[in-house]
Structures are given as C-alpha cells and as structure tokens.
C-alpha positions in Angstrom: -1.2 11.9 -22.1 -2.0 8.3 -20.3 -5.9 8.1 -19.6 -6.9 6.4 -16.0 -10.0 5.4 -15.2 -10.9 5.3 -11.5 -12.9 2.7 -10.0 -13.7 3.4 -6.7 -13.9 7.0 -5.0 -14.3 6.8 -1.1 -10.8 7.5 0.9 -8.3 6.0 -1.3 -10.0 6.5 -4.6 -10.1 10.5 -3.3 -6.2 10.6 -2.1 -5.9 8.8 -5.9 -7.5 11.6 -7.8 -6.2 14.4 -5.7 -2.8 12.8 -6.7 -3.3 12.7 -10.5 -4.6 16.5 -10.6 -0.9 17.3 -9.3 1.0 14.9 -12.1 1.9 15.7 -15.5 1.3 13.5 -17.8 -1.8 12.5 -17.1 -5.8 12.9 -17.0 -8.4 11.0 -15.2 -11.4 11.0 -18.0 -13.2 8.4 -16.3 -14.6 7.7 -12.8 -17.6 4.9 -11.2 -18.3 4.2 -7.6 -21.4 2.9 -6.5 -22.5 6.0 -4.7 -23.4 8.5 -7.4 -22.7 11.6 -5.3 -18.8 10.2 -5.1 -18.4 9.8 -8.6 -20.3 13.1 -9.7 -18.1 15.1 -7.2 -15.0 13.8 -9.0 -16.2 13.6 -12.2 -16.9 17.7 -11.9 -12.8 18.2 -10.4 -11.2 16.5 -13.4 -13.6 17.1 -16.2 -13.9 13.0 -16.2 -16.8 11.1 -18.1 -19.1 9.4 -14.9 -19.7 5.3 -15.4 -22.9 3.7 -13.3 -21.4 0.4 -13.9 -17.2 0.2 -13.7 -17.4 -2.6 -16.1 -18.5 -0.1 -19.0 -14.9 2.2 -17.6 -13.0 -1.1 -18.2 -14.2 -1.1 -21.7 -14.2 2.3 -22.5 -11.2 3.3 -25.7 -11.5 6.2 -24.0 -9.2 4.5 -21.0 -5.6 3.5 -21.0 -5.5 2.6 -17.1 -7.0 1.1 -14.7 -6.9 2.3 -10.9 -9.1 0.2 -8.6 -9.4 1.3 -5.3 -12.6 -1.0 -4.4 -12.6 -3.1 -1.5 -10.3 -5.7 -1.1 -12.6 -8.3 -1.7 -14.2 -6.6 -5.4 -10.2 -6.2 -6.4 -9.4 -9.6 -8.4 -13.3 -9.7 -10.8 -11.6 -5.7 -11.7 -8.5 -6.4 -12.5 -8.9 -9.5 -14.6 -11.3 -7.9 -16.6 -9.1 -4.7 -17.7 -6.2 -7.0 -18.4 -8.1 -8.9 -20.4 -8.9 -5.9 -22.1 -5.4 -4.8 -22.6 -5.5 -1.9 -19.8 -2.9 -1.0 -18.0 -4.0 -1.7 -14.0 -3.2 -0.2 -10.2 -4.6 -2.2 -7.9 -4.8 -1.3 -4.4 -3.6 -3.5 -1.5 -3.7 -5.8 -0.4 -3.6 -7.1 -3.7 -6.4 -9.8 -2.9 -7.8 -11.6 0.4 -7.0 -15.1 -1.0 -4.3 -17.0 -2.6 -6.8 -18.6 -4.3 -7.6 -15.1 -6.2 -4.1 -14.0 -6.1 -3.0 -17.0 -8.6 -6.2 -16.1 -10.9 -4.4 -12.6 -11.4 -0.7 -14.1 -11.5 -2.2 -16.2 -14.2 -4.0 -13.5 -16.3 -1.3 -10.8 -16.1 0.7 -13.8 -17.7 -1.7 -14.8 -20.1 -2.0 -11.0 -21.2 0.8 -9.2 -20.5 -0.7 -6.2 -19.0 1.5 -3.9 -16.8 -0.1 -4.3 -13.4 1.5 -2.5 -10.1 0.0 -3.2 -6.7 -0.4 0.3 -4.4 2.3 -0.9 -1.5 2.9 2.6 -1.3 5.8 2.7 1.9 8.3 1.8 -0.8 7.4 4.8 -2.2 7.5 6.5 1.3 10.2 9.2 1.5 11.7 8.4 5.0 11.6 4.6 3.9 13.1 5.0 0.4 15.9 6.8 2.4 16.0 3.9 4.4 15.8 1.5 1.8 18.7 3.2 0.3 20.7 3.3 3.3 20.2 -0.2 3.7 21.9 -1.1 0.1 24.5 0.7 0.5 25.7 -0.4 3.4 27.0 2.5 4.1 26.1 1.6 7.8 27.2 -1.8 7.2 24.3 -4.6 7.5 21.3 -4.9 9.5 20.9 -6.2 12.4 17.8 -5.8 13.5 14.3 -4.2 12.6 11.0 -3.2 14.5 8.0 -1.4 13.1 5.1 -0.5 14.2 2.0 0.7 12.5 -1.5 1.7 15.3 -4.6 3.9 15.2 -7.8 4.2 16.5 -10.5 2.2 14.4 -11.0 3.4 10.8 -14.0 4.6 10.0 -14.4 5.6 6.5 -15.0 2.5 5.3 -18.1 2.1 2.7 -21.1 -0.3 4.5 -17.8 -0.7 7.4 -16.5 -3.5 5.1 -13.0 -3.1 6.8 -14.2 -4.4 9.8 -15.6 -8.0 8.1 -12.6 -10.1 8.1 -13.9 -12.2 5.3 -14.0 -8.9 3.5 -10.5 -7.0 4.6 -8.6 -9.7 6.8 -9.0 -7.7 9.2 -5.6 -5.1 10.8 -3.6 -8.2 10.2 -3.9 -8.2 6.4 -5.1 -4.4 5.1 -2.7 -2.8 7.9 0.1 -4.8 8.5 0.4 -5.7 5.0 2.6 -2.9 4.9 5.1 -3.5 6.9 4.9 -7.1 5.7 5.6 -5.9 2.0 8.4 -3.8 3.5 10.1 -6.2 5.3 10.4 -8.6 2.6 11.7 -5.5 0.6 14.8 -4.9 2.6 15.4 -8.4 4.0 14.1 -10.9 2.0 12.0 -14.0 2.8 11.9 -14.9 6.0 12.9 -18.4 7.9 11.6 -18.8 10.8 7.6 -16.6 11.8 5.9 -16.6 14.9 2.8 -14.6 15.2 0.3 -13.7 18.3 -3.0 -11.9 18.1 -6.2 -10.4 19.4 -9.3 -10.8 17.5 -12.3 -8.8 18.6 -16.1 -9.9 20.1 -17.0 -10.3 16.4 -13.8 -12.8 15.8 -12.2 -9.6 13.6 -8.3 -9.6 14.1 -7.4 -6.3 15.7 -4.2 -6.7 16.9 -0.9 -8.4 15.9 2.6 -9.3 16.7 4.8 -10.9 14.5 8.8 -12.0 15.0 11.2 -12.9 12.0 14.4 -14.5 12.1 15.8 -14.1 8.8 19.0 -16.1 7.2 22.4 -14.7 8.9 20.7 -14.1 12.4 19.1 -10.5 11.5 15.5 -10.7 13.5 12.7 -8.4 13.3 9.3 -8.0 14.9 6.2 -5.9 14.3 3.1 -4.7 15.7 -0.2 -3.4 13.7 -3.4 -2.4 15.7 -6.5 -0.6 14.4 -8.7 -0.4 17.8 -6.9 1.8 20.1 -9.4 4.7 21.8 -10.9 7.2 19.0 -8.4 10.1 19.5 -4.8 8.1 19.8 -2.7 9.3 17.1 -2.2 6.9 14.4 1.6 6.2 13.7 3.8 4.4 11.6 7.0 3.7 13.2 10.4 1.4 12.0 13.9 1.2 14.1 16.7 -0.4 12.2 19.4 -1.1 13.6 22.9 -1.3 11.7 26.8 -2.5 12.4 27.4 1.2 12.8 24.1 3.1 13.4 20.8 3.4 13.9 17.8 4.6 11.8 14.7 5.8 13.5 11.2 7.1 11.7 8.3 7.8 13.9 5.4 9.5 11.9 3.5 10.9 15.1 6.2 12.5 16.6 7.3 13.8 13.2 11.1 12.3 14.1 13.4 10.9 11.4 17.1 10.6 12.4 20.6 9.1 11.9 22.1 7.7 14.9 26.1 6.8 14.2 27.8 4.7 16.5 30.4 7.3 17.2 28.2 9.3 18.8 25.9 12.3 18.1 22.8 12.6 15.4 21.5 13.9 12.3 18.1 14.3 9.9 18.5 13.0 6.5 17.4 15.6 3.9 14.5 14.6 2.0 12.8 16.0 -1.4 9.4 15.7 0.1 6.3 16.5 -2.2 4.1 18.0 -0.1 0.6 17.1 -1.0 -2.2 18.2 1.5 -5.3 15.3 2.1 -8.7 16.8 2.1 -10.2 13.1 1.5 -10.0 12.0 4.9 -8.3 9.3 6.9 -5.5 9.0 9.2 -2.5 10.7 6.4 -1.7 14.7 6.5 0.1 14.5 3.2 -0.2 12.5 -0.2 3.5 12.4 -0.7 4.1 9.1 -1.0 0.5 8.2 -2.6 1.8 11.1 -5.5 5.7 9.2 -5.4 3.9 5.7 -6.4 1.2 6.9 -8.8 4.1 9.3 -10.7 5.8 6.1 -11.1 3.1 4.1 -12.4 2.3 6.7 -14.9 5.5 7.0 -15.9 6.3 3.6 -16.4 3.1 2.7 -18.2 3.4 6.0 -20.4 7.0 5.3 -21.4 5.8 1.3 -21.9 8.3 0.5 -19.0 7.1 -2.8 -17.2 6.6 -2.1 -13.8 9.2 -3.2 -11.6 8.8 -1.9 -8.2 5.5 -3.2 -6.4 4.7 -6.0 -8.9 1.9 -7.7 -9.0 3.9 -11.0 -8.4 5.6 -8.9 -5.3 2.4 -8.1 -3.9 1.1 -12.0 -3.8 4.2 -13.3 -2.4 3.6 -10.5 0.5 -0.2 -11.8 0.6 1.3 -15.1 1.3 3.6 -14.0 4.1 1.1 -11.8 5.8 -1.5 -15.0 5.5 1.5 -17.3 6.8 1.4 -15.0 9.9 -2.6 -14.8 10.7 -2.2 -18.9 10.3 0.5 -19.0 13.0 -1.7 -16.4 15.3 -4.4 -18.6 14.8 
C-alpha cells in the first residue's frame, strides 16, 4: 500500500484526494494546507494524520509520496525537500514559474534519484490519449495540421487570488495554456519557428494568448488560451487535427468527439471513460483524467517503475516553450 502525503487542499489538492479514495493501492495518511478547516475536512475523509507545517509531512516515515498541489510559486522549496528525503513526488503544473527553479529540481532529481512526475494531466485525458494514439499509428496517415483551444470565465477559487498575480502563476499564458503547450510537444515535437500575440489585463496580468507553430515537415499549429471571458461562458477545451485522410475533432462544451474520414461520413471513438464526479469545485464535471494520471503515478512508484510519461524533465522543457511564447508576446 503506497502512502501519499498531500500538500495542499483547495481545488486541485480536493480533485487529488477525491481521486486516491477511488484507487487501489493506495492511502492518503497525511494532509497540510495552510487553512486548518481544509486539511481537517480531508484529514476526517481518508482517516489521514493532519500536518500544521508540510515540512513535518515531508519528513514523516509515515509517507512514501509526495503530492503538491501548492501554488505554482511554493512548488520547487516542496519538491526539493521530499527528494532529498527520498520521497517519491507529484508535482502539479506548471512544474515551476522560472527556469531558474526548474534547473534547481532537474538538478536534485538527478542528484537523488527520486521518481518525480509533473500533473500535465491531458496526456492522461481519454479523448486525447485516443488522439495521441491515432496519431502514432498513422492509421490516418500524418498530421497536417493542429488547433486547440482552451477559454473560461475568470477562475476564482484560487487561495488569497494568487492565480491572478503573474509573478505568482504567469498568468493564462503559463497555468492554462501550459496544457496545450505540453500536448503539442507530445504529439509533434519541438517546434521551429513560434509567434505569439497577447492581451494582458489593467493590472499587466496576461489573459489572453495566441500562439502559431510551424514545425519540421510544414505541419503548423496554433492555439488560443483565455481565462477572462464573462462569468457564465462555458469553459472548454477544444483540439482539431487534421490528418492525410481524416479529421479528429474534441470539443469539451459541446460534449463532441468524432472521426471525420476523408471518404466521407463520421463516427465516435469508443472510450473506457472512468467516470469520476467533482464535488471540489472548478470548471471540470468529471476526475477521469485527474484519476488516469494519479493511477499511473501510483502504479509506477508502487511497482518502482521510473516515471516515464509526464517527466519531470518533460515538464521543464514545456516550461521553456510556454515561456518562449509569453517572450515573443511580449
């Protein structure tokens, strides 16, 4: 039975412990979040011991694991500590909000050899694994082009509204789009050429890019993230990819997912969704893919399988592509 200690318990840390309740093979025995009422509530669900300070959860033998989901900016002092205590660490993303930090965790994951995985949870995403699949197969033949799109009204659950300081979060650029940076570079690689435009808000807080890609062999792709459209537009996450001999289309707000061949006509790919209801808030109905990446986390690190989907090293060289792109806005 692998042991995890959360750190962290507003949104994410709640979809996290909702998610280990439903896997085998696993207990959360510890828990610390700087409000008390957070951490007692979970505590209570899961039978978990309650740390005041997280520190005293990284050194506890009663851990194995590590989850962090603090904000982006408390992730790196965290993670560097349990690896240097041997732990095995989740870290949520973005992995950091520096390069700077990034290389301190590159460096201590080498110098320890902790199993780390970073939560870029759409390649854990049903309707993009399929994709990803599709896409490796070539069953479709190659790509030729991809959009996505990922929007919502502005997020609001954030503890002291830390999302909204850029030199906290980066802003929609780097804690939104991250995600379909990290997924782009999954399926297509490092990009050549980037060209980025954006809008920042009265407080100098990006809330709005567009990014284009031209990647080797003429495939392009562009994107879009925005977090300030009006308080009841839907969010959605949305990606088009075109093939030699159809298209793939995912749109999350108009619950559409389809196969459309060349030859003509259409289809839905069958999926073996878990369906995992949210009570922790947000913008996300189900925990499926939150419960896909965590199952695979604690199998891996139970089994003492590195981690080789969502490294750590992965997740920085995604950091550096999604920073590439708020330079070229800028």
């Amino acid at each position: 039975m692998l042991r995890v200690g959360l750190i962290g318990l507003g949104f994410m840390g709640g979809m996290h412990a909702a998610c280990y309740k439903a896997i085998e093979g696993v207990s959360l025995t510890a828990v610390s979040d700087a409000v008390s009422e957070n951490a007692e509530k979970i505590a209570r669900e899961h039978n978990a011991k309650v740390f005041e300070n997280a520190l005293d959860l990284i050194n506890s033998d009663e851990v194995d694991a590590v989850d962090i989901c603090l904000p982006t900016y408390l992730h790196t002092r965290y993670a560097v500590e349990a690896m240097k205590r041997g732990k095995a660490v989740f870290i949520e993303k973005p992995v950091s909000r520096d390069l700077e930090e990034a290389e301190l965790l590159l460096k201590t994951r080498a110098e320890t050899g902790a199993n780390v995985m970073v939560g870029q949870v759409i390649r854990f995403w049903d309707e993009y694994v399929w994709i990803k699949e599709a896409i490796d197969s070539k069953k479709y033949g190659d790509v030729v082009s991809v959009v996505l799109k990922r929007v919502s009204s502005l997020p609001s659950w954030a503890w002291n509204g830390w999302l909204h300081n850029d030199k906290l979060s980066g802003g929609a650029a780097l804690d939104m789009h991250i995600h379909d940076v990290d997924y782009i570079r999954y399926i297509l690689g490092e990009p050549g050429e980037v060209s980025s435009i954006a809008r920042r808000d009265e407080n100098g807080s990006m809330t709005q890019i567009f990014t284009s890609y031209k990647f080797p062999g003429g495939v392009i792709a562009t994107s879009e993230a925005c977090w300030d459209y009006p308080p009841d537009f839907p969010f959605c996450m949305e990606i088009r990819v075109k093939l030699e001999k159809a298209t793939i289309v995912y749109n999350s707000a108009e619950s559409v997912f389809a196969v459309y061949p060349n030859e003509g006509g259409s289809f839905k790919p069958e999926l073996n969704t878990v369906t995992l209801d949210n009570r922790a808030g947000g913008n996300i109905s189900s925990l499926g893919g939150y419960y896909n990446e965590l199952k695979y986390f604690v199998e891996r690190v139970s089994n003492n399988k590195p981690i080789e989907n969502a490294t750590l090293k992965d997740s920085v060289e995604s950091l550096k592509l999604a920073l590439r792109e708020i330079s070229a806005a800028d």
